[in-house]
Backbone as a printed PyTorch tensor [residue, N CA C, xyz], in Angstrom:
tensor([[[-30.9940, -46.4680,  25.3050],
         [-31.2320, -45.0560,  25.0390],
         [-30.2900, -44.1850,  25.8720]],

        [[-30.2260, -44.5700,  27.2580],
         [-29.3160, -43.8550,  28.2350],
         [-27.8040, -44.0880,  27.6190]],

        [[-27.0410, -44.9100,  27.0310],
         [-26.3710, -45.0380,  26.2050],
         [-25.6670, -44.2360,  25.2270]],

        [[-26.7670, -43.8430,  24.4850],
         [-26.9280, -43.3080,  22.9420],
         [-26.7060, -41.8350,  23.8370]],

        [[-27.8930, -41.2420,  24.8440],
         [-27.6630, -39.8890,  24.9320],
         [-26.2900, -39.8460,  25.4030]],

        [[-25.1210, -40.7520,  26.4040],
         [-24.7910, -40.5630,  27.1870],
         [-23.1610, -40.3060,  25.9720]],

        [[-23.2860, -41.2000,  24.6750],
         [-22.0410, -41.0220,  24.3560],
         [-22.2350, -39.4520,  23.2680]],

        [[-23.2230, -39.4030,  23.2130],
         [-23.5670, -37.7370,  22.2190],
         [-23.1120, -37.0600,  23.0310]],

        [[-23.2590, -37.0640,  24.4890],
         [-22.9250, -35.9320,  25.3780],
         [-21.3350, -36.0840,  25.0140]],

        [[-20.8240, -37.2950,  25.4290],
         [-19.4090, -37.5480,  25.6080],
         [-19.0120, -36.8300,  24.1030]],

        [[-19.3610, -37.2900,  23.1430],
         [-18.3710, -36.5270,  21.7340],
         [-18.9180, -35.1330,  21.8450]],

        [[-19.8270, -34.7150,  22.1160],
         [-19.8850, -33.1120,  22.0340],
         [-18.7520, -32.2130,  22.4930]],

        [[-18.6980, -32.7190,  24.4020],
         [-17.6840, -32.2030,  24.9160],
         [-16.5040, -32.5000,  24.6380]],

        [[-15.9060, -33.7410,  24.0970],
         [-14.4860, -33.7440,  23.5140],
         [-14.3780, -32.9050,  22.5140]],

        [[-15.6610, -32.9140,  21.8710],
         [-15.6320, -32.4470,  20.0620],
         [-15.1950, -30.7310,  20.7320]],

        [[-15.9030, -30.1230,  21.5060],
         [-15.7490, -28.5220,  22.0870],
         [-14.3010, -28.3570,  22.8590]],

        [[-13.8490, -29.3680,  23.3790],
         [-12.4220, -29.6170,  23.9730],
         [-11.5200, -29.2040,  22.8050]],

        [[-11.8040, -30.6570,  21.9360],
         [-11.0490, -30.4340,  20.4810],
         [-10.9640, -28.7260,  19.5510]],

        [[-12.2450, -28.3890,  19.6060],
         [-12.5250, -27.4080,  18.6370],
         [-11.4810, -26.1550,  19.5100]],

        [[-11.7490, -26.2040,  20.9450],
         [-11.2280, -24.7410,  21.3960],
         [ -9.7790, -24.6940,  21.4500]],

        [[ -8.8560, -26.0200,  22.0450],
         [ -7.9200, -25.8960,  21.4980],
         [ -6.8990, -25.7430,  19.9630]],

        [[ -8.0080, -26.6980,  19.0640],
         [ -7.5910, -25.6350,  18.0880],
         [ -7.4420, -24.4580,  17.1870]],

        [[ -8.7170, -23.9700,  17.8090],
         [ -8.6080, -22.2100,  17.7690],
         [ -7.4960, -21.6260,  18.6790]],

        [[ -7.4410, -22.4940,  19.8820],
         [ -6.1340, -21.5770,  20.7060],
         [ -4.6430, -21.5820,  19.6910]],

        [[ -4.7360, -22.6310,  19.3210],
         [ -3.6210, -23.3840,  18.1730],
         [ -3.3110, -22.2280,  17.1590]],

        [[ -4.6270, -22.4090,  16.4500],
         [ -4.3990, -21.4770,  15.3520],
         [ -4.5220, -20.0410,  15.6130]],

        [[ -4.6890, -19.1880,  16.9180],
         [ -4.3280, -18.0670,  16.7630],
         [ -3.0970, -18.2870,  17.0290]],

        [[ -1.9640, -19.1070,  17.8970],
         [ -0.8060, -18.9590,  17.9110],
         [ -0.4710, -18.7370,  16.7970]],

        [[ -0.4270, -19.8160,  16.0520],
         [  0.2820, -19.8930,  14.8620],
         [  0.0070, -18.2710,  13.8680]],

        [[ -0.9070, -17.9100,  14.0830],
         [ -1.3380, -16.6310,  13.2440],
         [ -0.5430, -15.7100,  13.6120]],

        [[ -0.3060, -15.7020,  14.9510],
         [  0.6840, -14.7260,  15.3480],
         [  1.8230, -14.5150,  14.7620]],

        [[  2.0930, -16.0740,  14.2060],
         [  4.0570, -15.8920,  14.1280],
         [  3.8920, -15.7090,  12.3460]],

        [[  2.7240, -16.2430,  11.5340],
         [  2.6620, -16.3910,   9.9440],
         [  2.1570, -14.9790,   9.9250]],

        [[  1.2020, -14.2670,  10.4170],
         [  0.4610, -12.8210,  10.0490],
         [  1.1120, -11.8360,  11.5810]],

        [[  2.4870, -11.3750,  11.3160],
         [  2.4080, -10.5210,  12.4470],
         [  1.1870,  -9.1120,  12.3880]],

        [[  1.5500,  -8.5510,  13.5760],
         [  0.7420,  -7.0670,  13.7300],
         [  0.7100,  -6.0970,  12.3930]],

        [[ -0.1340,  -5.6700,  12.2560],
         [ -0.5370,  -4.7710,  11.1520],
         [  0.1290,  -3.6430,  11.2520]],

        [[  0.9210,  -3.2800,   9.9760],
         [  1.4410,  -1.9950,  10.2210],
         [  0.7930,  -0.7100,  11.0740]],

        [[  1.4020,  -0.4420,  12.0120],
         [  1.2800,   0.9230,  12.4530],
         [  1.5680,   2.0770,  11.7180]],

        [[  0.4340,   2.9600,  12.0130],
         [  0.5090,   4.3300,  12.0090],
         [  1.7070,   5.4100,  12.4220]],

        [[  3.0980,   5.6740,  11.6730],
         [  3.9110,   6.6310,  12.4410],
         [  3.2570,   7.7070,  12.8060]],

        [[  3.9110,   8.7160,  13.3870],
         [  3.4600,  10.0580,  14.2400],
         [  3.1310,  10.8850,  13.2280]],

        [[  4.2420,  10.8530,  11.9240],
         [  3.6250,  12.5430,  11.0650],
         [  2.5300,  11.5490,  10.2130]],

        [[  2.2580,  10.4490,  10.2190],
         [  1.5790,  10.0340,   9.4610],
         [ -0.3290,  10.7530,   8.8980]],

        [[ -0.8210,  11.6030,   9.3030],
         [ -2.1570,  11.9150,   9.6700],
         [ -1.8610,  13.6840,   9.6840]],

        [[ -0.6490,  14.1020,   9.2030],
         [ -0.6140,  15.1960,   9.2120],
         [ -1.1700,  16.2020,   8.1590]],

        [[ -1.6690,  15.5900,   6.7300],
         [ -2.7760,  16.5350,   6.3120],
         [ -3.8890,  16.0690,   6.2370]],

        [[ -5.2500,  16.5670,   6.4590],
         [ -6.3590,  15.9280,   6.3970],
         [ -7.2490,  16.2590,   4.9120]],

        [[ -8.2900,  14.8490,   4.7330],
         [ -8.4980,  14.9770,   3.6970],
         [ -8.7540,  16.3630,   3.1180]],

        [[ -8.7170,  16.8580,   1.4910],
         [ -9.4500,  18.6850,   1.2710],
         [ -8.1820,  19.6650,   1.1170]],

        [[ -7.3220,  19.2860,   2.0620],
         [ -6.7770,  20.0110,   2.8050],
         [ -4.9720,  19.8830,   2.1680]],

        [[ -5.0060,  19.4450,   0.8300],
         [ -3.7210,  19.4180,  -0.0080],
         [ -3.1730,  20.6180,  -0.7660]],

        [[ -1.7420,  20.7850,  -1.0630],
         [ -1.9320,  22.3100,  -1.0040],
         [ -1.9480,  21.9620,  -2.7400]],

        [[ -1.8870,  21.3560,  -3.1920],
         [ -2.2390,  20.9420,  -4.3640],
         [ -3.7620,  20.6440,  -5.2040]],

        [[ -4.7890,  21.3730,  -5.4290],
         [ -5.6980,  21.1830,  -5.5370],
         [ -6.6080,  20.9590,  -6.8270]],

        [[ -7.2970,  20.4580,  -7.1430],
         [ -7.9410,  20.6830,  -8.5430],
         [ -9.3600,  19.6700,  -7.9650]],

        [[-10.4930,  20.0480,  -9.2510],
         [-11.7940,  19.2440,  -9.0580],
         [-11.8010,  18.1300,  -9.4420]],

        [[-12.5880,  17.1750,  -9.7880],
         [-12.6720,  16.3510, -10.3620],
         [-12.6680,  16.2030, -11.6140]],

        [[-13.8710,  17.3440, -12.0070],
         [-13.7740,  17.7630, -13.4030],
         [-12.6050,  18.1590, -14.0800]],

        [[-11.5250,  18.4730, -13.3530],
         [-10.1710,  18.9730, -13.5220],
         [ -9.2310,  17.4940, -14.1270]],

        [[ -9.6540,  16.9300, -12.8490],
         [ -8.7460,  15.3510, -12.7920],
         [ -8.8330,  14.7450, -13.7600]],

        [[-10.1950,  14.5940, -14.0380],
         [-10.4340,  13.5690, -15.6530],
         [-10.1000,  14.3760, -16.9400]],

        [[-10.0490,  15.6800, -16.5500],
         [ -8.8550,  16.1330, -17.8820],
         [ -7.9620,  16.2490, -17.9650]],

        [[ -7.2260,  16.1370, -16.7550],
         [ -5.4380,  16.2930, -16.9630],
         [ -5.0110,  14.2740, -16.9400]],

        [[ -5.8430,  13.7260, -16.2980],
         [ -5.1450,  11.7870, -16.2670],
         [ -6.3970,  11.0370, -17.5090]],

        [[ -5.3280,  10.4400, -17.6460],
         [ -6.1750,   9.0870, -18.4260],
         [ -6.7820,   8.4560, -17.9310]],

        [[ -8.0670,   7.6010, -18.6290],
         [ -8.8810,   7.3640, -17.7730],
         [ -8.2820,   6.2590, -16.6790]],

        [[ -6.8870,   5.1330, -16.8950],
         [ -6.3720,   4.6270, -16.2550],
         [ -5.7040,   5.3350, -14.8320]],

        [[ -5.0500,   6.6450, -15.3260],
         [ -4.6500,   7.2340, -14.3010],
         [ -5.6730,   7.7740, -13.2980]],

        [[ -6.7710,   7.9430, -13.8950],
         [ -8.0990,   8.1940, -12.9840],
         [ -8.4830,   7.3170, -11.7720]],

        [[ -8.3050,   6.4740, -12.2550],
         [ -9.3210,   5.0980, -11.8890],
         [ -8.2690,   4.8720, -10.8900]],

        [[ -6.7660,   4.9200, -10.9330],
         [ -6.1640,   4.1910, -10.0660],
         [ -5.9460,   5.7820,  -8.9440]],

        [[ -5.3930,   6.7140,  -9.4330],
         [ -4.7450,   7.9920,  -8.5960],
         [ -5.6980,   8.8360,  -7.9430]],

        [[ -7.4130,   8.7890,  -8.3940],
         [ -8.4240,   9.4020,  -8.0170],
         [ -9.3400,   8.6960,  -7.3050]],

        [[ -9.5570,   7.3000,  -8.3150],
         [-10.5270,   6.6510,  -8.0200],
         [ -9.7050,   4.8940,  -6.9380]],

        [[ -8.6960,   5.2310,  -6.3470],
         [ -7.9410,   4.4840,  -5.4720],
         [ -7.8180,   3.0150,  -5.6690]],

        [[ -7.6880,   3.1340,  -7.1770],
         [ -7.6500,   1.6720,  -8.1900],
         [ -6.6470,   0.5910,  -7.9870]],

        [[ -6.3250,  -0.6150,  -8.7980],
         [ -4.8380,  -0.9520,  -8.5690],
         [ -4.8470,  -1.1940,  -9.8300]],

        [[ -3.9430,  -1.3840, -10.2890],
         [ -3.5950,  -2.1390, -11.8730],
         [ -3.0420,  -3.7250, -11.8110]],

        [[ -3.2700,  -4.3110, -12.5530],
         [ -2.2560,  -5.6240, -12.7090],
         [ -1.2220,  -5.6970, -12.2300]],

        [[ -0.7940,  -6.6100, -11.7650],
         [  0.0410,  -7.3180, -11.8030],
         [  1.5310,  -7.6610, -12.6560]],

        [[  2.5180,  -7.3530, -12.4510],
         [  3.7340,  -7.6860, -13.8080],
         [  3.6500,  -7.1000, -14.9060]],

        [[  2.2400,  -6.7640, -15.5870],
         [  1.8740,  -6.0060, -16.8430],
         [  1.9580,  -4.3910, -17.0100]],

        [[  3.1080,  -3.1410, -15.7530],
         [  3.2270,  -2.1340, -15.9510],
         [  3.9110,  -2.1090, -16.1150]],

        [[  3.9010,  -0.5040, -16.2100],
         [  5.4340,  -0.3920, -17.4300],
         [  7.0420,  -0.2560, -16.1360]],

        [[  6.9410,   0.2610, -14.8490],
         [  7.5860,   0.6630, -13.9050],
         [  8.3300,  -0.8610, -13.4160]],

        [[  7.5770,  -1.3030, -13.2260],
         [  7.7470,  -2.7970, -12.3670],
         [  9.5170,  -3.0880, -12.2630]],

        [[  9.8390,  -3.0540, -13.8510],
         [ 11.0870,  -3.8560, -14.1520],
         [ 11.8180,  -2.8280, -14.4160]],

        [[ 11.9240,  -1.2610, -14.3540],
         [ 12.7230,  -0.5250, -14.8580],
         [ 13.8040,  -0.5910, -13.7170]],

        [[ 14.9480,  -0.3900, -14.5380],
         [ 16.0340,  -1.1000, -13.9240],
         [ 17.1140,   0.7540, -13.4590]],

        [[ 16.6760,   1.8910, -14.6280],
         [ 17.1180,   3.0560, -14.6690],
         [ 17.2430,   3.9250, -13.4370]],

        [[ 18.4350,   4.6410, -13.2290],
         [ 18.6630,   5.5120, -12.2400],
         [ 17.8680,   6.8930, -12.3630]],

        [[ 17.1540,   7.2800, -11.0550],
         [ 16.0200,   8.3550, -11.5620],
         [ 15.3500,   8.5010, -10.0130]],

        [[ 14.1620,   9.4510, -10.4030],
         [ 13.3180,   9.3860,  -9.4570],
         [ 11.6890,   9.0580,  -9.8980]],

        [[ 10.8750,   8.5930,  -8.8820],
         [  9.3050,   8.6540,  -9.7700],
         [  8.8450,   9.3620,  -8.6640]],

        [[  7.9420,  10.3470,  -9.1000],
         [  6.8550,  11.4040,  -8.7800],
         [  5.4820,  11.3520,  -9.1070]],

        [[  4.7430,  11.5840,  -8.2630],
         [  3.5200,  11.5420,  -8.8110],
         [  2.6870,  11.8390,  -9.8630]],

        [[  2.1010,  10.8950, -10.1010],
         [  1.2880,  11.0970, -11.4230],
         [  0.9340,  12.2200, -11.7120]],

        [[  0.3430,  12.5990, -10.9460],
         [ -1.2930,  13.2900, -10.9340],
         [ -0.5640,  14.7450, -10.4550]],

        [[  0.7030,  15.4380,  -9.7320],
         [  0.7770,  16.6310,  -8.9570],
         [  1.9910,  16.6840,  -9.3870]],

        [[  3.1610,  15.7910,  -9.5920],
         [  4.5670,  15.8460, -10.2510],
         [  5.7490,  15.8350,  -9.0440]],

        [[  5.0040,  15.5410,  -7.9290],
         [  6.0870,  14.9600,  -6.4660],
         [  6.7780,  14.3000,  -6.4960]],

        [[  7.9610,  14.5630,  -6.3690],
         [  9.2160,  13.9050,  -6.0410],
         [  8.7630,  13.1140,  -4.9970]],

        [[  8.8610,  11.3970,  -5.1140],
         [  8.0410,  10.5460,  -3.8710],
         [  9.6250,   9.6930,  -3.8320]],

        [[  9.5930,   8.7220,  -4.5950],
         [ 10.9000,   7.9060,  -4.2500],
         [ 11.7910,   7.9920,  -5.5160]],

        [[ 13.0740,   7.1920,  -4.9850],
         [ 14.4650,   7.0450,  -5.4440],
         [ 14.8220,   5.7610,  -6.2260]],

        [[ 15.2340,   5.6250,  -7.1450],
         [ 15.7730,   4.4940,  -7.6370],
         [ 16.6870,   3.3330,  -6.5530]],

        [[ 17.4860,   4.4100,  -6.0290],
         [ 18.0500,   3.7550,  -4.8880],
         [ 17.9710,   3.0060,  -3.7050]],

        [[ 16.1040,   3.2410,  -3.7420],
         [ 15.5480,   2.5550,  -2.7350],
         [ 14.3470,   1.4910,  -3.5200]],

        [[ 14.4660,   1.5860,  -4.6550],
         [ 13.5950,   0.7020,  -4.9430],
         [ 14.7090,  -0.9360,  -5.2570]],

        [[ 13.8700,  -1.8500,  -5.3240],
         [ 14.3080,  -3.7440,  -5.1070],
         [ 12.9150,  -3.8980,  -5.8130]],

        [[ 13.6100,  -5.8360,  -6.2250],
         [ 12.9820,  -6.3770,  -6.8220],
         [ 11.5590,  -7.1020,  -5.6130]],

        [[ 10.7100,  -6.9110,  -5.6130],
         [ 10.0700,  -7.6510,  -4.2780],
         [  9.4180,  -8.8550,  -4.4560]],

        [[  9.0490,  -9.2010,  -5.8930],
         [  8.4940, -10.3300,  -6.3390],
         [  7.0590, -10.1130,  -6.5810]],

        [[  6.4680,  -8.8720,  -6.1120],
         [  4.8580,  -8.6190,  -5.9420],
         [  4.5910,  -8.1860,  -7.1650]],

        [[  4.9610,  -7.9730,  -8.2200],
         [  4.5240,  -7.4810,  -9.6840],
         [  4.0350,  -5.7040,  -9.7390]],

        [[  4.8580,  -5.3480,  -8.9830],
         [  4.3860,  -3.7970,  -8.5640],
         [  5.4580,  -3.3980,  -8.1550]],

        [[  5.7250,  -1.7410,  -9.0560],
         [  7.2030,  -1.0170,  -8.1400],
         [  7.2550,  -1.2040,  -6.8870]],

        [[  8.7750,  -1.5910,  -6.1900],
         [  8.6530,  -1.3410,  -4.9210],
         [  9.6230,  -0.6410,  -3.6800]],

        [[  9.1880,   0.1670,  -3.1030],
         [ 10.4890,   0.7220,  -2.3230],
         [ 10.3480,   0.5700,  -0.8010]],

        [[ 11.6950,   0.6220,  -0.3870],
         [ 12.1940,   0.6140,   1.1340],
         [ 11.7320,   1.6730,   2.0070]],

        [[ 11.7860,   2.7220,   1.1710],
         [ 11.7160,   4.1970,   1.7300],
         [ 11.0380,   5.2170,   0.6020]],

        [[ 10.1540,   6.0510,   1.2130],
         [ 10.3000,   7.3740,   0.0970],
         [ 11.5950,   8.2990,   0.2060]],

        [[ 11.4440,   9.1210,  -0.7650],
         [ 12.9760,   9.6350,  -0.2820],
         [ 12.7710,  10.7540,   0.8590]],

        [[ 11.6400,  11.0760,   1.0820],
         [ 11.2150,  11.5110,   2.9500],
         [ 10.1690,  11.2650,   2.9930]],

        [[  9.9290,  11.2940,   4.4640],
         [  8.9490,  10.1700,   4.8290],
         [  7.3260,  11.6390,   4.4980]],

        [[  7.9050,  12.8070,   4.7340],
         [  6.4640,  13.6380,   4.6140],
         [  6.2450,  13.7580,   3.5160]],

        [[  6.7940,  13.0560,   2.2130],
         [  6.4890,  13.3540,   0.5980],
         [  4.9720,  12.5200,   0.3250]],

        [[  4.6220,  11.4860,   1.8050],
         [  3.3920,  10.3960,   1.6940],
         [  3.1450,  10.2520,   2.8220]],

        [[  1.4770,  10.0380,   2.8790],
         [  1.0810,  10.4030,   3.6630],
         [  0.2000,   9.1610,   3.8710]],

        [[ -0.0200,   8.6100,   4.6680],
         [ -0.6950,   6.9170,   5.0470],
         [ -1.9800,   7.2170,   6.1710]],

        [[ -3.0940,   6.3390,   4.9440],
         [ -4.3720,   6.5020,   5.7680],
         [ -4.6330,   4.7500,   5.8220]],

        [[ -5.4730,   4.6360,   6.6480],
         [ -5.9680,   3.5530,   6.9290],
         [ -6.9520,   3.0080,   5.9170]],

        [[ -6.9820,   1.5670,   5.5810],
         [ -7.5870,   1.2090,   4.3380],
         [ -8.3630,  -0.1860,   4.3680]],

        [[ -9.3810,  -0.1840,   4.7340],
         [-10.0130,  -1.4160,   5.1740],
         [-11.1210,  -2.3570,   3.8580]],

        [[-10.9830,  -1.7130,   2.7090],
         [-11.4920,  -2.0500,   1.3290],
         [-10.8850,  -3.5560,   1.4190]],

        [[-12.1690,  -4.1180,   0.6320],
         [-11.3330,  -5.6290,   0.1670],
         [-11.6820,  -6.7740,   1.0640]],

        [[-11.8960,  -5.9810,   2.5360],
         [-12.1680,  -7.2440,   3.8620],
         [-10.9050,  -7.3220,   3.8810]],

        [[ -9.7550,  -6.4640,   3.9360],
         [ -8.6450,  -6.0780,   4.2970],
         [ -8.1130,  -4.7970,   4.8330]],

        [[ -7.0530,  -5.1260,   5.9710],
         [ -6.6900,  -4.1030,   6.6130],
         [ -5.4350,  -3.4760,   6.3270]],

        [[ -5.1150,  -2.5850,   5.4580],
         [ -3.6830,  -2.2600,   5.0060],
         [ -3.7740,  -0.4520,   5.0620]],

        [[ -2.3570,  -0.4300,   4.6430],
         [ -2.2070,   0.4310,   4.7080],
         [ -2.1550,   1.8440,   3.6710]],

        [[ -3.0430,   2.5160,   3.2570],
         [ -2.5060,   2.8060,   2.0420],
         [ -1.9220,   4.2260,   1.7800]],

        [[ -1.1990,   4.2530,   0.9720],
         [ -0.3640,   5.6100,   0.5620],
         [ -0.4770,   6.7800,  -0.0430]],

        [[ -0.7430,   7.6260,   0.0100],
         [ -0.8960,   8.8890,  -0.4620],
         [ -0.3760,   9.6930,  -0.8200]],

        [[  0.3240,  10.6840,  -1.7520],
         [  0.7240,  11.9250,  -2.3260],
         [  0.0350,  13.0610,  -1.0650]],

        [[  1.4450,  13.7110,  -0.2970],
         [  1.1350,  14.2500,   0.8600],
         [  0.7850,  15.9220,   0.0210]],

        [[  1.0850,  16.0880,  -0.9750],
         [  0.7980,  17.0900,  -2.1650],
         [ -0.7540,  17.2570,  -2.7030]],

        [[ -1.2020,  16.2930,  -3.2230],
         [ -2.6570,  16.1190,  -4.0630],
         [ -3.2690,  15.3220,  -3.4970]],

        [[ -2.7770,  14.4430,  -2.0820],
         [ -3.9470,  13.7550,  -1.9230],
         [ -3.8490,  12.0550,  -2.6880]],

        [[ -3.8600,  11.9640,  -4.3180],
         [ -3.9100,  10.8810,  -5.0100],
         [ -3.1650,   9.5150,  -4.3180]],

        [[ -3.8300,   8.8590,  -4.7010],
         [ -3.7100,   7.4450,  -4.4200],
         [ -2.6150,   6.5560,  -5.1820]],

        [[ -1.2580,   6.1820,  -4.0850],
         [ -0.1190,   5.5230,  -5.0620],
         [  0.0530,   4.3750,  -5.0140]],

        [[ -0.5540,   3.4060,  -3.8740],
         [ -0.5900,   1.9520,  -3.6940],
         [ -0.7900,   1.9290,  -1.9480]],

        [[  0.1050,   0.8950,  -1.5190],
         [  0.0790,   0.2820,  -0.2160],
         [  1.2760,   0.2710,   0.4420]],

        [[  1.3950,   0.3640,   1.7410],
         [  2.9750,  -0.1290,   2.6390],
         [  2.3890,  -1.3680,   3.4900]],

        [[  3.5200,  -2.1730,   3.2780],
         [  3.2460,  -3.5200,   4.1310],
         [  4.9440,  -3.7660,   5.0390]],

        [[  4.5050,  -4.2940,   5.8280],
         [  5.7160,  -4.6920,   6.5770],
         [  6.3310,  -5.9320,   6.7120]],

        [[  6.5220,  -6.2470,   5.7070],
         [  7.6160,  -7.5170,   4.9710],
         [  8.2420,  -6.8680,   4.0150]],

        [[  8.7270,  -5.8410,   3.6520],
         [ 10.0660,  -5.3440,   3.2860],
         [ 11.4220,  -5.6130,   3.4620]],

        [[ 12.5030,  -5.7140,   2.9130],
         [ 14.0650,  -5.4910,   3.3630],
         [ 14.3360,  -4.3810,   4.6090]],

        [[ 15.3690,  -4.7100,   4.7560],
         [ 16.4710,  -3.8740,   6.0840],
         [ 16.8070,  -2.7680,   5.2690]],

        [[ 16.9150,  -1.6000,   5.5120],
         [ 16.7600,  -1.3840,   7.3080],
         [ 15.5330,  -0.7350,   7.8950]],

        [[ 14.5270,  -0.9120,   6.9620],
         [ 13.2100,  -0.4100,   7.1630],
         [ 12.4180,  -1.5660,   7.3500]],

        [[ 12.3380,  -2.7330,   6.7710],
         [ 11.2650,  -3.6620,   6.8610],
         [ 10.3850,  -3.5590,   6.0980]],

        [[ 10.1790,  -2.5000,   5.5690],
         [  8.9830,  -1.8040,   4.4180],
         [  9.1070,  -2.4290,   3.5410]],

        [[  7.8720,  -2.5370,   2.5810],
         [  7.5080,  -2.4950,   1.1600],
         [  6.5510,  -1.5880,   0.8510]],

        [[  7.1490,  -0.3950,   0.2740],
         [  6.2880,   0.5930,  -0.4410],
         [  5.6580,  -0.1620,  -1.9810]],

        [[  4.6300,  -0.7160,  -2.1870],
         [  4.0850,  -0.9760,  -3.3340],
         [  3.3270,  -0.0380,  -3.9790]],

        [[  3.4240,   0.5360,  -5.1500],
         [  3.0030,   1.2450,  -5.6520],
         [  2.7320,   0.7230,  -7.3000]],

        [[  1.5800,   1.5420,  -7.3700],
         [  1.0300,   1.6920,  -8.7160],
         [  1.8640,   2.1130,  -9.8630]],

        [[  2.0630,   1.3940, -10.7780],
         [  2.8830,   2.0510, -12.2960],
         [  2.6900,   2.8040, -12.4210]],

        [[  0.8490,   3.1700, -12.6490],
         [ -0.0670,   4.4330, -13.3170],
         [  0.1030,   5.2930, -12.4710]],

        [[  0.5690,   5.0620, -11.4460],
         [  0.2050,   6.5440, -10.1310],
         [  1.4870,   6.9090, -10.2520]],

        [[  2.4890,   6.7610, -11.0730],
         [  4.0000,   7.6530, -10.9630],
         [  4.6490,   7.6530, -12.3100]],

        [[  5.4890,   9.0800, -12.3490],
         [  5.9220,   9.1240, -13.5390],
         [  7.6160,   8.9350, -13.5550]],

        [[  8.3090,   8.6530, -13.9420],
         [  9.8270,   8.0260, -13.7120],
         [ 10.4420,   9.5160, -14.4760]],

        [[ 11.4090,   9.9080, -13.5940],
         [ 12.0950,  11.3040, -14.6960],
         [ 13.9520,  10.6840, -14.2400]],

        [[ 14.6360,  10.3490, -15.1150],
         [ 15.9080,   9.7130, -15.4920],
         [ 16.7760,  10.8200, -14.7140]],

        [[ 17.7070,  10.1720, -14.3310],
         [ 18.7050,  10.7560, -13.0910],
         [ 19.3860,  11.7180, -14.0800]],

        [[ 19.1180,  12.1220, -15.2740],
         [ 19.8510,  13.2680, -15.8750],
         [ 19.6500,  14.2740, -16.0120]],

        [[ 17.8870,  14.4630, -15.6020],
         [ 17.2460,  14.8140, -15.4080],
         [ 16.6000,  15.5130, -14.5990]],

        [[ 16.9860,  15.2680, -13.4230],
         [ 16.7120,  15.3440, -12.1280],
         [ 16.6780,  16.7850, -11.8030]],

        [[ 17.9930,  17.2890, -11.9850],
         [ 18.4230,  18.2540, -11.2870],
         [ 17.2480,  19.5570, -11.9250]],

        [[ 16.9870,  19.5920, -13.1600],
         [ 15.9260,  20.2850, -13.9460],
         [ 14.6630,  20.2450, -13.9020]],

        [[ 14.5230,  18.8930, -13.0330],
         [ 12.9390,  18.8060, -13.2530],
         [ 12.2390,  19.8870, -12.2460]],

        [[ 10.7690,  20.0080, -12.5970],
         [ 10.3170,  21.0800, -11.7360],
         [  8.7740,  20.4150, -11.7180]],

        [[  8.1350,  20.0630, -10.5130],
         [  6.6390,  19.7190, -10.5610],
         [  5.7490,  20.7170, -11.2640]],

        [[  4.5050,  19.3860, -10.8790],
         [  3.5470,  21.0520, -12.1720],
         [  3.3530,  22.1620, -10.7780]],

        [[  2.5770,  23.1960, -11.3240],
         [  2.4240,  24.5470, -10.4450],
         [  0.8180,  24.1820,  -9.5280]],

        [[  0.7000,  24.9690,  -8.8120],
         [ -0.7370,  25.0610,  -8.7220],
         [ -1.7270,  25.6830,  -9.4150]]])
């Protein structure tokens, strides 16, 4: 019997030896496969929710977007995967927000990223979006905002290209593409 208890004791404590070093193990390793979570820049938090100079109700929202554009630009949705229409456009231009008509990013900064979702390096300034913290999902990301209306355009992650590191992922439905011929004429909607 003294035996029996004596080797249970013995595998427990190897077994707790075993177990803690490989939790020490695997947070290393987490470190180098999942770095640090994007940070917060400085103008990042500079309008607060309400407080867009772009405004309308709800009742407003579901009559000017489809119910897709709702769900994703109001109601902080995502769409599929590969199946929008933005993903693969290859055209020189800018896309602006759905929902308010903001000039957000550049053709020039968007790449192919492999994620099935437009994606850019950069907006074409950094105060055109506005990044709140986003913990939906049992995930911690980052997500993006129309520094105009408020609406919801996707996520920034930090496995991007040089010389930012960024990946602006964004929603098809949350932007409208206006062709670089275009450009110079276009005019957002009003308030």
């Amino acid at each position: 019997m003294k035996y029996f208890i004596s080797v249970t004791i013995l595998l427990l404590v190897l077994g707790g030896i075993t177990f803690s070093s490989t939790t020490t193990q695997s947070s290393e390793i987490d470190k180098h496969i999942h770095p640090a979570t994007f940070t917060f820049t400085p103008q990042a938090d500079t309008v607060k929710d309400g407080q867009y100079p772009f405004q309308r109700s709800e009742k407003e929202w579901k009559q000017i977007l489809t119910a897709k554009e709702y769900r994703i630009l109001r109601g902080r949705g995502t769409e599929l995967p590969w199946v929008n229409e933005l993903n693969d456009n290859k055209e020189e231009g800018v896309y602006v927000c759905g929902a308010c008509g903001q000039k957000l990013y550049s053709s020039e900064h968007k790449y192919k990223s492999g994620s099935g979702w437009p994606s850019f390096w950069k907006p074409i300034n950094k105060t055109l979006v506005q990044e709140k913290e986003d913990n939906s999902w049992f995930m911690n990301r980052t997500e993006i905002v129309c520094s105009r209306c408020g609406s919801h355009l996707g996520h920034v992650f930090d496995d991007g290209p040089e010389p930012t590191g960024l990946r602006y992922c964004m929603n098809s439905a949350a932007l409208d593409f206006v062709p670089q011929e275009k450009v110079a004429s276009y005019k957002q909607k009003e308030n």
